[in-house]
C-alpha positions in Angstrom: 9.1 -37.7 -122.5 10.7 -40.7 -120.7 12.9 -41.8 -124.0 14.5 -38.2 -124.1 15.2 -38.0 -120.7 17.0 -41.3 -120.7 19.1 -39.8 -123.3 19.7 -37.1 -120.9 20.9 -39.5 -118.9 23.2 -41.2 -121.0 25.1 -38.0 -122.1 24.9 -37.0 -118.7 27.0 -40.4 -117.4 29.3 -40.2 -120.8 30.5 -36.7 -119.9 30.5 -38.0 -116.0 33.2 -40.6 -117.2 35.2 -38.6 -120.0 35.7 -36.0 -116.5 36.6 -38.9 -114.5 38.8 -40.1 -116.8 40.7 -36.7 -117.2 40.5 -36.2 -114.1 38.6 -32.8 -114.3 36.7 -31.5 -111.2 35.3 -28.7 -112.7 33.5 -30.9 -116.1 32.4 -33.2 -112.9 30.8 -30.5 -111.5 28.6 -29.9 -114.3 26.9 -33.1 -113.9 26.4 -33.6 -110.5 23.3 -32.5 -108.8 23.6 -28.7 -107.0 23.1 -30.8 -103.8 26.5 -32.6 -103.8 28.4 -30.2 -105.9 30.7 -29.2 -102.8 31.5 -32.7 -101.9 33.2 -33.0 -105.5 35.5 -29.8 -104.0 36.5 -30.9 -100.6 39.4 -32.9 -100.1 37.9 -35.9 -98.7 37.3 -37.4 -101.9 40.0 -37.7 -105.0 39.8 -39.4 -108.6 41.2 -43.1 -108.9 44.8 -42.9 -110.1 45.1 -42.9 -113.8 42.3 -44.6 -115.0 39.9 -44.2 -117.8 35.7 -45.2 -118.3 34.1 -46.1 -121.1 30.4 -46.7 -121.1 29.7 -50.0 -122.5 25.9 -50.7 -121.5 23.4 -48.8 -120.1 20.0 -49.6 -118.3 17.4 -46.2 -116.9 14.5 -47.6 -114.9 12.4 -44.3 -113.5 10.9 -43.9 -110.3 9.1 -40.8 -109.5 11.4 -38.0 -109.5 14.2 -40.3 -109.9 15.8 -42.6 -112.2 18.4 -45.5 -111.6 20.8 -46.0 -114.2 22.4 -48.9 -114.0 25.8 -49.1 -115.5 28.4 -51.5 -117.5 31.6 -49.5 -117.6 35.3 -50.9 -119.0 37.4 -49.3 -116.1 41.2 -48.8 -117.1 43.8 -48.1 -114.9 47.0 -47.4 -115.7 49.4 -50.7 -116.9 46.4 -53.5 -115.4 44.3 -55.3 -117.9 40.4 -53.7 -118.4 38.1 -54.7 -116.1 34.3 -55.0 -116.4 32.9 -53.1 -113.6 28.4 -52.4 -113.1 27.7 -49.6 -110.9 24.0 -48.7 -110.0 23.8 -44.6 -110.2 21.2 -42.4 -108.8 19.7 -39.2 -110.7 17.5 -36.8 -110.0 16.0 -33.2 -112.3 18.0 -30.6 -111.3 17.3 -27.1 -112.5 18.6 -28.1 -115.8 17.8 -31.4 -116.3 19.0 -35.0 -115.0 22.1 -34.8 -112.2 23.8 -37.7 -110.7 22.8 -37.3 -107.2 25.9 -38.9 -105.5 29.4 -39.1 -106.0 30.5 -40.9 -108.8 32.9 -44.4 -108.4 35.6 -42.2 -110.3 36.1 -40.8 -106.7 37.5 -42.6 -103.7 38.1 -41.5 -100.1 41.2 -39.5 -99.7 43.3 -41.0 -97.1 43.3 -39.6 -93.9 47.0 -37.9 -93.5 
């Protein structure tokens, strides 16, 4: 049933941020479809410097075997004002349920030393 998969969803992108936020790879992990799951390990990507998400709308439109969730989040960083910020996410079923199925804006490029 659609309606319990977009709460899936929503719990899915809430735990997604609270990791973010903490800055926890392994929590992330959870989340994020067995696909991509060793991108999230690799150095090339790292969280954004001390900032925190917090979920403040959320839209799921499905398509197939994939849904869009599309995204309001309050992004905090560390002694700036809150910003407003929409992100578009991809998911897709994983063996247990929804995964985001790509890196998550939490995560930037490392830079190249």
């Amino acid at each position: 049933d659609r309606e319990r998969e977009r709460t899936q969803i929503r719990q899915s992108l809430g735990s997604i941020l609270d990791a973010c936020g903490d800055r926890d790879r392994d929590r992330l992990r959870l989340e994020i479809h067995e696909r991509i799951r060793e991108q999230v390990d690799g150095s090339m990507f790292r969280f954004r410097e001390q900032a925190r998400f917090e979920l403040m709308d959320l839209t799921v439109m499905f398509d197939g075997d994939s849904a869009s969730a599309e995204a309001q989040v309050r992004v905090r960083e560390a002694n700036r004002t809150a910003v407003a910020e929409r992100f578009t996410w991809r998911f897709e079923p994983d063996t247990d349920g929804w995964r985001l199925a790509e890196l998550p804006p939490c995560l930037e490029e490392a830079d190249a030393e």
